[in-house]
C-alpha positions as CSV (number, residue, x, y, z in Angstrom):
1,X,197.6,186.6,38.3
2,X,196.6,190.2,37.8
3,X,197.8,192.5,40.4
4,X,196.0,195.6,41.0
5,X,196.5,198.5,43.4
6,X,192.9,197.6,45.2
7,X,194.3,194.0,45.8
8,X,197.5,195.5,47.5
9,X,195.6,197.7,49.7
10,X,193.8,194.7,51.0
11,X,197.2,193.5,52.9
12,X,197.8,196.7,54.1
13,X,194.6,197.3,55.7
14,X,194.5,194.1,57.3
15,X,197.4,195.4,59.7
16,X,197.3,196.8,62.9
17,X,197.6,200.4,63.0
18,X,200.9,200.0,65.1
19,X,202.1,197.5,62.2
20,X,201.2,200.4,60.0
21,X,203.1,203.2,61.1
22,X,206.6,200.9,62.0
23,X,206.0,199.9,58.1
24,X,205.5,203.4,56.8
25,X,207.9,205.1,58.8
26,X,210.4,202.3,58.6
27,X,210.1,203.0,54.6
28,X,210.2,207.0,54.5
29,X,213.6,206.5,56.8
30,X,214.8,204.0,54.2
31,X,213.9,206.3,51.1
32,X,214.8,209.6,53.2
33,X,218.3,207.9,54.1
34,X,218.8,206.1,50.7
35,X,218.4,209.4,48.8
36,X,220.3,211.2,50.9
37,X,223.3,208.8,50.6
38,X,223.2,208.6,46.9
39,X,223.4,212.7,46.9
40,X,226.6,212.3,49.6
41,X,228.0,209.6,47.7
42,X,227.7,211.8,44.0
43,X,228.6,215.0,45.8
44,X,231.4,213.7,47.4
45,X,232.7,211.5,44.3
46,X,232.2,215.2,42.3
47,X,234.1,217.3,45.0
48,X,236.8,214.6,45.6
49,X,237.0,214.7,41.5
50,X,237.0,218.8,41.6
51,X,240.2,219.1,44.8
52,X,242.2,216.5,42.9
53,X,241.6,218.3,39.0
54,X,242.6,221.2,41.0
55,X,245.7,219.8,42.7
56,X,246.6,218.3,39.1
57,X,246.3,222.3,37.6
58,X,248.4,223.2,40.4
59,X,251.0,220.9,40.1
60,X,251.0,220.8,36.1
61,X,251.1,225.0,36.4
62,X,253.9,224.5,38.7
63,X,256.0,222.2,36.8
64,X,255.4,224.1,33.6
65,X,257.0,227.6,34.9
66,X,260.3,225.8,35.9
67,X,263.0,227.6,34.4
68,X,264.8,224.1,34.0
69,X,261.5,222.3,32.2
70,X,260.9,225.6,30.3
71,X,265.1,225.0,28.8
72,X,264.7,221.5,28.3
73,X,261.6,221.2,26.8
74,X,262.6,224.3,24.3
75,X,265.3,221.5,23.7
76,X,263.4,218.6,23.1
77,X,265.6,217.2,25.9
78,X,264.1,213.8,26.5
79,X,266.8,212.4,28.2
80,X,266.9,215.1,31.0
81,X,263.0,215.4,31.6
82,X,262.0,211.4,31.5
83,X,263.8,210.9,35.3
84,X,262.6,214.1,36.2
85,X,259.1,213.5,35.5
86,X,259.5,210.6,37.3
87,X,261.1,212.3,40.4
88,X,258.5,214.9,40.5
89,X,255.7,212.3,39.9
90,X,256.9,210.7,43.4
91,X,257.4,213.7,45.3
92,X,253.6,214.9,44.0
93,X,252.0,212.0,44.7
94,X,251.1,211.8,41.0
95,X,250.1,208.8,38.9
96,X,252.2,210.4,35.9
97,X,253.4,213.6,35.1
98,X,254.2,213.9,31.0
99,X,255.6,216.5,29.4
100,X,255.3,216.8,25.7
101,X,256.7,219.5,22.7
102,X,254.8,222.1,20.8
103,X,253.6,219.0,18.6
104,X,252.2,217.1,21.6
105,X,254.9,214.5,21.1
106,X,255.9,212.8,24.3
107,X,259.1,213.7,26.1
108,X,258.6,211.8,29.0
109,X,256.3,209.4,30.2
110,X,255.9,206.5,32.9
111,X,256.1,203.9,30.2
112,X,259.3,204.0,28.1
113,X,257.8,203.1,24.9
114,X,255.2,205.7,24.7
115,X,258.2,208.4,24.2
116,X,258.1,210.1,21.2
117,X,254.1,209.3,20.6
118,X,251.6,211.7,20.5
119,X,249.6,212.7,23.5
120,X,246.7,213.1,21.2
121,X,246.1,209.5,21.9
122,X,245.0,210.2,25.1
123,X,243.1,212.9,24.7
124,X,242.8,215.0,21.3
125,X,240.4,217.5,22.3
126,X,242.0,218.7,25.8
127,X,245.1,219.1,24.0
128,X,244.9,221.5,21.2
129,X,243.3,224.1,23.3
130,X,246.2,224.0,25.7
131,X,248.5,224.4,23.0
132,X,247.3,226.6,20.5
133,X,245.6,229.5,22.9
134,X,247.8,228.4,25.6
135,X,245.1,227.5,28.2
136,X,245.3,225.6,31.3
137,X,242.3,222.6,31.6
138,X,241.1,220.4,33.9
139,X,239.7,217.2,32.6
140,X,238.6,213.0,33.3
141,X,239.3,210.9,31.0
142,X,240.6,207.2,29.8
143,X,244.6,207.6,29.4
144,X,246.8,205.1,28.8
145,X,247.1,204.4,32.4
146,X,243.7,204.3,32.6
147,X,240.5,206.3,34.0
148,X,242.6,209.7,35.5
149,X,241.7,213.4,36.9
150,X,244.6,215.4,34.5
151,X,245.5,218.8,34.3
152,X,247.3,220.1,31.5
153,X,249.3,223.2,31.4
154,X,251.3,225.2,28.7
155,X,255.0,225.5,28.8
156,X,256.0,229.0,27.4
157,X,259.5,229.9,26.0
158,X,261.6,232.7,27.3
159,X,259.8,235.5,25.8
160,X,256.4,234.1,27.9
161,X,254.4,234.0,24.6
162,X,255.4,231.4,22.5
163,X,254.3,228.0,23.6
164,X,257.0,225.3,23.3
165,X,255.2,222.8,24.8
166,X,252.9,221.1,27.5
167,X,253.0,219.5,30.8
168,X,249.9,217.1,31.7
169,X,249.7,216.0,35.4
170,X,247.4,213.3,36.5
171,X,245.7,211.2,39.1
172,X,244.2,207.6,38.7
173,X,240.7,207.5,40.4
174,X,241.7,204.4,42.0
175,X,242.0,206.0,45.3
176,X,238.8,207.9,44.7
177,X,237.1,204.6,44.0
178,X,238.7,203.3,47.5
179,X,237.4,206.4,49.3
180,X,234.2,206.6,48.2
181,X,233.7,202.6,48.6
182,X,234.4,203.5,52.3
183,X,231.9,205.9,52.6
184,X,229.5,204.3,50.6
185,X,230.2,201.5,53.6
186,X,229.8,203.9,56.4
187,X,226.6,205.5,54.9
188,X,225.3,202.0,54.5
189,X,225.4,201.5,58.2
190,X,224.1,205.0,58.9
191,X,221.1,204.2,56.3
192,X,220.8,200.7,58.5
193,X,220.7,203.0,62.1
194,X,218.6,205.4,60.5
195,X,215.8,202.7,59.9
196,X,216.0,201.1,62.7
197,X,216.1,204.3,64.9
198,X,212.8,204.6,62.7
199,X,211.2,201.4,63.3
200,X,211.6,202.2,67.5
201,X,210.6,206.1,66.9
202,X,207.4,204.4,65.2
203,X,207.1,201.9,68.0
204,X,206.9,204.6,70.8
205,X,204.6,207.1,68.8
206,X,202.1,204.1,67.7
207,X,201.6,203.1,71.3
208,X,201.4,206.9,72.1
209,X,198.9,207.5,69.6
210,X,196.8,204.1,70.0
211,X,197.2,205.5,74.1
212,X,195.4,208.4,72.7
213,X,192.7,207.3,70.7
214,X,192.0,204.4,73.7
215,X,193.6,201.7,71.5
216,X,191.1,202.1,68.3
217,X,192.0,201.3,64.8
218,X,191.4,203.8,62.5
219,X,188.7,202.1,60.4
220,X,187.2,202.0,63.9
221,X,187.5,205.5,64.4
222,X,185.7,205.8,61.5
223,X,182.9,203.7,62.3
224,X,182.3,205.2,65.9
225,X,182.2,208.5,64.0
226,X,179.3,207.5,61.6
227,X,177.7,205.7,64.6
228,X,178.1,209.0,66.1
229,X,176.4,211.1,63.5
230,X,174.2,208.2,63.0
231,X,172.9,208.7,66.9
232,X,172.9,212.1,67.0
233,X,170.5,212.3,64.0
234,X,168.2,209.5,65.4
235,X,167.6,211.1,68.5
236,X,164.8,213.1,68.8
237,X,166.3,215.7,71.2
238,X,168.2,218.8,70.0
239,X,172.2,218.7,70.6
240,X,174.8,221.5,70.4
241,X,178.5,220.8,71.2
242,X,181.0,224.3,71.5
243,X,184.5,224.8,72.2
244,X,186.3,226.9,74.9
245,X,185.3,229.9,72.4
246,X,181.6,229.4,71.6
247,X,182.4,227.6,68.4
248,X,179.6,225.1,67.2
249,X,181.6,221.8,66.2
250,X,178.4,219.6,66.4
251,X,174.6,220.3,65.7
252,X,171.9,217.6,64.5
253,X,169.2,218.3,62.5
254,X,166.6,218.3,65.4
255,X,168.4,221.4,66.9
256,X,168.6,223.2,63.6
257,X,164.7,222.6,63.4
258,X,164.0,223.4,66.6
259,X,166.1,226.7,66.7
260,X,163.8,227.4,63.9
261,X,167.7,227.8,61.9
262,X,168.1,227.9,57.8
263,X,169.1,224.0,56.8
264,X,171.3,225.0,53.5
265,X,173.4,227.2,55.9
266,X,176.7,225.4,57.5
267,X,176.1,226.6,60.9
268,X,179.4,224.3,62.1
269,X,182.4,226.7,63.1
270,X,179.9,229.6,63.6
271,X,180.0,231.3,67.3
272,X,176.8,230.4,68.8
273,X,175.5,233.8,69.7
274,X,175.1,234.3,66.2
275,X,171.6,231.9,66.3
276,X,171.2,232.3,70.3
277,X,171.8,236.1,71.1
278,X,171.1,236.8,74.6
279,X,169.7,233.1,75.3
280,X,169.8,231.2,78.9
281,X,170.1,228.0,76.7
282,X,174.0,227.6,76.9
283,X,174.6,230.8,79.2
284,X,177.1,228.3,81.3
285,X,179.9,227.6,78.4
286,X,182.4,228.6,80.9
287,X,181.3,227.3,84.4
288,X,182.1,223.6,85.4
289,X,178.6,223.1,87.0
290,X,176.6,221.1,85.0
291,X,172.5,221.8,84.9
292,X,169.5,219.6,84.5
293,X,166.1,219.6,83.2
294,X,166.1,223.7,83.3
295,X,163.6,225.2,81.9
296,X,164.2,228.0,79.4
297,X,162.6,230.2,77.0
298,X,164.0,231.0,73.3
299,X,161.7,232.5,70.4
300,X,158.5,232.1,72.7
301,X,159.1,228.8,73.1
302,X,159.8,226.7,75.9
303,X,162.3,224.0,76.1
304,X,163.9,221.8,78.7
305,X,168.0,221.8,78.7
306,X,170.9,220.0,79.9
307,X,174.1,221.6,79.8
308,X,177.4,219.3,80.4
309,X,180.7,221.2,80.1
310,X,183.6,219.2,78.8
311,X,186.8,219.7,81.2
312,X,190.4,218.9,80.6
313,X,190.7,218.3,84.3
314,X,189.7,221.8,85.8
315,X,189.9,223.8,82.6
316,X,186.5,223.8,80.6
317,X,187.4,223.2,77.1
318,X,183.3,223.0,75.6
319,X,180.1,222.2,75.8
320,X,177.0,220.0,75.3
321,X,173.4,221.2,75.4
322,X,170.9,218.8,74.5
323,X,167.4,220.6,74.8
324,X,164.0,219.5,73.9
325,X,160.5,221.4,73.3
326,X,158.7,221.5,76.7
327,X,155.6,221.1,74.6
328,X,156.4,217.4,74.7
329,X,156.8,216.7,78.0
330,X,153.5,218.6,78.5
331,X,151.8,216.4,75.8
332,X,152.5,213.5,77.9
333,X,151.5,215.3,81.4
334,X,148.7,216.5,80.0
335,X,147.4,213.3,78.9
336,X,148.2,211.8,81.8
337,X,146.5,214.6,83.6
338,X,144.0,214.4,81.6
339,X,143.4,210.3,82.3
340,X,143.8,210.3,85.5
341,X,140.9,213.8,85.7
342,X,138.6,211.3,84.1
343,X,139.0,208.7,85.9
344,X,138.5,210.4,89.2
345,X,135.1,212.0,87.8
346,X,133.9,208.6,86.8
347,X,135.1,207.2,90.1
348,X,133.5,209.7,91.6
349,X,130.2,209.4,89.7
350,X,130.3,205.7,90.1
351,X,131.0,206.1,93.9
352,X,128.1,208.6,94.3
353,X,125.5,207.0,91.8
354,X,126.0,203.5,93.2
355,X,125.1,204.4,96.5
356,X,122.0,206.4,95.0
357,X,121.1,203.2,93.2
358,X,121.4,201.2,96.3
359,X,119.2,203.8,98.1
360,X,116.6,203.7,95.3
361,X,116.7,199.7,95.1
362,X,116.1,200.2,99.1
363,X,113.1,202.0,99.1
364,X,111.4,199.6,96.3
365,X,112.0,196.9,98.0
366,X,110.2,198.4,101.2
367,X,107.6,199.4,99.1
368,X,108.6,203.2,98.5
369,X,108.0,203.6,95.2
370,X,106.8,207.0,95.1
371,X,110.2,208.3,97.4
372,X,112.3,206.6,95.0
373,X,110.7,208.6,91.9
374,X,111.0,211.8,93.9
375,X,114.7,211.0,94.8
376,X,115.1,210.1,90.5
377,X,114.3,213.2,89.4
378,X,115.8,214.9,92.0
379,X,118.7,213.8,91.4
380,X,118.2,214.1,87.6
381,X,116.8,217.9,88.3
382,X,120.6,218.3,89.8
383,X,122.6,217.2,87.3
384,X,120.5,219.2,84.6
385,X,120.7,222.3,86.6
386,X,124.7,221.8,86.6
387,X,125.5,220.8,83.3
388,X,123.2,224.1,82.3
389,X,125.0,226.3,84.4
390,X,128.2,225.0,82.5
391,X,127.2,225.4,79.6
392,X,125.4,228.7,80.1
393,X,128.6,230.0,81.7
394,X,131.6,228.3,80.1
395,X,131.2,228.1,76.7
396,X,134.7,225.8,76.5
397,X,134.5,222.3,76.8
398,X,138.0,221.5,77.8
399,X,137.6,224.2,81.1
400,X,133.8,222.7,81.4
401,X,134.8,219.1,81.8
402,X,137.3,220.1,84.3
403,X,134.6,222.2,86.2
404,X,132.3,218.9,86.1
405,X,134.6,216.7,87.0
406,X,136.0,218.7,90.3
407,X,132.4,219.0,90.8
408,X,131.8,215.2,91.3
409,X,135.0,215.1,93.2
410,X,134.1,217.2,95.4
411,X,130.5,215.5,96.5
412,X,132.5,212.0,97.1
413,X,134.9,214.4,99.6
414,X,131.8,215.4,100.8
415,X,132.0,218.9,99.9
416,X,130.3,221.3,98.4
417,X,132.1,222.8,94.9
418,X,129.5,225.8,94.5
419,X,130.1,227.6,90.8
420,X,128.9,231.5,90.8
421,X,126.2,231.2,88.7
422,X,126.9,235.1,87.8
423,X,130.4,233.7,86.5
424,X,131.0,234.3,82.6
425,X,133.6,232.7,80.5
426,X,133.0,232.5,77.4
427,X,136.0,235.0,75.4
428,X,138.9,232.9,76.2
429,X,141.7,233.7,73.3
430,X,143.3,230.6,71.3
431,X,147.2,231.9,72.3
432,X,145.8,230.7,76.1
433,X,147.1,226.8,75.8
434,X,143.7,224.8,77.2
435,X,145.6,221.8,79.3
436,X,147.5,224.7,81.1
437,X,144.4,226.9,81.9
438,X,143.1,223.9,83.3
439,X,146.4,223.0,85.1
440,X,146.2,226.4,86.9
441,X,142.3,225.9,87.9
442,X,142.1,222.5,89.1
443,X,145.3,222.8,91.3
444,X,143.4,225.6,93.0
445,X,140.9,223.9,93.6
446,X,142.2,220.5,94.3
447,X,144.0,222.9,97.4
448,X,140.5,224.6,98.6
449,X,139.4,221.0,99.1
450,X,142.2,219.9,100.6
451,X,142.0,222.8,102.9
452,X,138.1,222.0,103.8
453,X,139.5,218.9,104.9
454,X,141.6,219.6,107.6
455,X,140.8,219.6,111.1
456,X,140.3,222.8,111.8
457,X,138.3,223.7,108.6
458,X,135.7,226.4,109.2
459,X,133.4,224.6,106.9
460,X,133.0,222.5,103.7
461,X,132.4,224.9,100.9
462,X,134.6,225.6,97.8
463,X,133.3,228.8,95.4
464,X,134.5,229.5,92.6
465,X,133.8,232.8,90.2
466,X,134.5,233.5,87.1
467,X,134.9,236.2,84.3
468,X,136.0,237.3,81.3
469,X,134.6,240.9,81.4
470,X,137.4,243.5,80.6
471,X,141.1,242.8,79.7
472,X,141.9,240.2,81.6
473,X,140.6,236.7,82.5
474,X,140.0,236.2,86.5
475,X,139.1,233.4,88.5
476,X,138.5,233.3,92.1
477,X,138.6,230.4,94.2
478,X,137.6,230.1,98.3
479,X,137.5,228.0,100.4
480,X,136.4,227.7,104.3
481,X,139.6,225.6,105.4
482,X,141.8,227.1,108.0
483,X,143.1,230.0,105.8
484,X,146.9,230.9,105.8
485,X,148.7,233.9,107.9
486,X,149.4,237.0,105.5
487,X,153.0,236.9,106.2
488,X,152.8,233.4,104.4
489,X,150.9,234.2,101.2
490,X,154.5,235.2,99.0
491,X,156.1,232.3,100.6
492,X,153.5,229.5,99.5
493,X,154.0,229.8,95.9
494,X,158.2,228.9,96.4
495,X,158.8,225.5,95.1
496,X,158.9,222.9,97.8
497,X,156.8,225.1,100.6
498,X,154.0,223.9,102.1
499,X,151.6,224.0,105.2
500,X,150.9,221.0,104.8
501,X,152.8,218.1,106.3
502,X,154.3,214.7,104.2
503,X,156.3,214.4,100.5
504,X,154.9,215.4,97.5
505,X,153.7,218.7,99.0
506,X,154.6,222.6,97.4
507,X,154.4,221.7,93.7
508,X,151.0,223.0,93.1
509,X,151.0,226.5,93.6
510,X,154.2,227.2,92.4
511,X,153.3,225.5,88.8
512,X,150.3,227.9,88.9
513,X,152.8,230.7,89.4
514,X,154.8,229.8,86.7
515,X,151.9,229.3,84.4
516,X,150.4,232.4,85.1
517,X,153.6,234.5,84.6
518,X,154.3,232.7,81.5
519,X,151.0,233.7,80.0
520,X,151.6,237.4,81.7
521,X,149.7,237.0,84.4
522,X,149.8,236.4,87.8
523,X,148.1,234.8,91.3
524,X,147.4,236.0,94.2
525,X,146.4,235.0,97.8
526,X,144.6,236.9,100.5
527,X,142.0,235.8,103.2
528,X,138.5,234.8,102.4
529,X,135.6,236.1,103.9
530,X,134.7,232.9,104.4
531,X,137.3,232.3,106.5
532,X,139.8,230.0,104.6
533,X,142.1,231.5,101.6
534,X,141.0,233.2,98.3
535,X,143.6,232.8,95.6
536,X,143.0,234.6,92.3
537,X,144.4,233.7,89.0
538,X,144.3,236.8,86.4
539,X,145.7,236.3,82.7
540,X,145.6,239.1,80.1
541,X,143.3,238.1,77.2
542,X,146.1,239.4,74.9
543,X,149.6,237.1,74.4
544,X,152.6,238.7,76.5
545,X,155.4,239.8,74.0
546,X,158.5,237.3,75.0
């Protein structure tokens, strides 16, 4: 079977991570320990091998500048040096110490019969230096005796120059062997420790890591992580995550397109007040209050954020923004503004023409035909009349309809909506967005009739006027209801204030506010000759510079 590296990563993977760390771990201790034995065991075997060569120099030097081994080997005096070789062998702890003539011939020697042979048996090349240029040597080699750390020294005659001989000291490496078998022993069991010291370090720091990643395996990590980037890139909302310092570490493609940002650049790591100078949008990176559906305005545009700080228990350590273009959530109000406008008109106009038709079918039934032609095109003559005067005096059909169909709202409230027909508004500019121009209008108007409604209403008339003459587009709106004291009329456009009693109350005015001031205008309340409220809406024809 052919073995290949992929097939052995297969095993491997298949582990836990915990598995995988004792295993790694476990084998960098063993290699880690197993080479540094092998150095201990070759340094020590080389040092041991260096202190006994230079214990064998030392004795052989010794032995060699005796005045008695310098007389007797001048003499070739066998006899004496032989048991004095051997005494000094004992009292040196040596294996041998032999002592040869200027000719390397032996004059003494552990074993009798090697007397008189030539040391260059042992060891030719170690021995001419020593006695032709009189040099002292350290060296290993295979004797007679066997494998031996030797030191060889020259004996010199009485003047000190002439060299009349050679004394060669040496030590077996059997006890080296002995030694370095017990370390190699010891560092066995150290090498044994050391891996299992290993395996429980591995233990502890594979629970303490799998603690920190909440138990995942790796390739799980890795999965969450395209997951991750997978979501953020689905999602249709724009998300920015920061450090402690400002640093981007995550933005999806919908932020960078909404931000309006380069796509080749790498915006990750950048600080971002480089793309947001001076923007509300993540003005919170260091408070630990998080914010909701806040409204804020970046390169005249507006968008609705969240902003959720990341804490390492108090300390705030990031940031997430996720942000959206308030032009969708509009698109959606709008429309549903939008529905639920025309269904109230055609409720209305349903309400109002069925009981016309009823009347009508009344009076031919008793006969009245000629009343029930009158009240036809009298009714006909009416709606002509209006949808002229719209058309005469708005000229856009998005600010007509909603004109048309407060008008029919009004008549099933019975009230009367009565449009100045001296009104003009036909120059409205296309930076003016249509759904909120109509958001602004029919909110004050929807409050004049409510207003004509109450109980102490001073009649049931809603005007409106209208023009675009100037610099600026107005529209006034009054209304005979109660009216509102002066010291009121700055507090009833404050989200949530109302006069009027019950929930869902003190939304109205203060989205007209906003609306106005976003398109640099503004609206205003004061008291209507009529007797209710007159609230004026005024936007500059030209777009406000944001």
């Amino acid at each position: 079977m052919k073995i290949t590296i992929k097939n052995l990563k297969l095993p491997f993977r298949r582990l836990k991570l915990k598995s995988r760390m004792m295993l790694i771990l476990g084998l960098m201790a063993l290699l880690q320990t197993s080479m540094l034995g092998l150095f201990a065991v070759q340094y020590l075997s080389q040092s041991l091998d260096d202190e006994i060569g230079l214990k064998a120099l030392h004795v052989a030097k010794t032995i060699a500048a005796m005045p008695e081994i310098e007389t007797a080997v001048a003499n070739s005096n066998s006899t004496y040096l032989q048991p004095l070789s051997m005494t000094l062998a004992k009292q040196t702890n040596a294996r041998f110490v032999v002592i040869g003539n200027s000719k390397g011939l032996r004059l003494s020697h552990p074993n009798i019969d090697k007397l008189g042979a030539s040391m260059m048996d042992d060891d030719n090349d170690n021995i001419s230096p020593t006695l032709k240029h009189g040099q002292a040597i350290i060296s290993k080699a295979k004797g007679s005796l066997g494998w031996s750390m030797r030191a060889r020294a020259p004996v010199f005659g009485a003047n000190g120059k002439d060299i009349t001989g050679l004394v060669s000291v040496g030590y077996l490496l059997d006890n080296i062997d002995a030694v370095i078998n017990n370390y190699r022993a010891t560092l066995l069991w150290v090498i044994l420790a050391g891996f299992i010291f290993s395996l429980i370090t591995a233990l502890w720091f594979a629970n303490h890591f799998k603690k920190a990643i909440f138990g995942l395996e790796p390739e799980q990590i890795g999965q969450l992580y395209q997951e991750r980037n997978a979501t953020l890139e689905s999602v249709r909302e724009g998300i920015i995550t920061t450090n402690a310092d400002g640093e981007i570490t995550t933005i999806n493609k919908a932020a960078v397109s909404f931000l309006d940002l380069d796509t080749r650049q790498q915006w990750l790591g950048a600080n971002v007040s480089t793309i947001m100078p001076n923007s509300p949008m993540l003005d919170n990176q260091i408070s630990s209050a998080a914010v909701f559906e806040q409204e804020v305005w970046f390169n005249k545009k507006p968008f609705i954020v969240n902003r959720l700080p990341l804490l390492n228990q108090t300390q705030v350590i990031g940031l997430v923004a996720s942000f959206r273009p308030k032009d969708e959530l509009d698109l959606v109000s709008q429309q549903l503004n939008h529905m639920q406008q025309y269904a109230d008109s055609l409720r209305s106009q349903t309400h109002e023409y069925t009981n016309k038709l009823h009347t009508i079918a009344g009076l031919i039934q008793i006969g009245a035909s000629d009343k029930a032609l009158s009240l036809i095109g009298q009714e006909n003559q009416a709606h002509q009349v209006l949808i002229k005067l719209l058309m005469d005096t708005v000229t856009d059909p998005v600010l007509a309809g909603c004109l048309l169909g407060k008008f029919n709202r009004a008549k099933e409230l019975g009230l009367e909506l009565y449009i100045d027909p001296e009104s003009h508004m036909n120059d409205i500019f296309e930076h003016i967005p249509r759904d909120q121009l109509v958001s602004m209008v029919g909110n004050i108007i929807d409050n004049a009739m409510e207003a004509c409604l109450m109980k102490n209403a001073h009649g049931k008339k809603v005007s409106i006027s209208m023009t675009d003459y100037g610099t600026d587009l107005i529209f006034e709106v009054e209304d005979q209801g109660p009216g509102i004291e002066s010291n009121l009329h700055s507090l009833i456009f404050t989200k949530g204030y109302s006069t009027k009693k019950g929930e869902d109350h003190g939304i109205g005015l203060h989205l007209v506010q906003k609306l106005a001031e976003r398109l640099g205008g503004y609206v205003a309340m004061e008291h209507a000759p009529l007797g209710g409220s007159l609230v004026t809406i005024s936007l500059p024809k030209q777009a406000p510079s944001l």
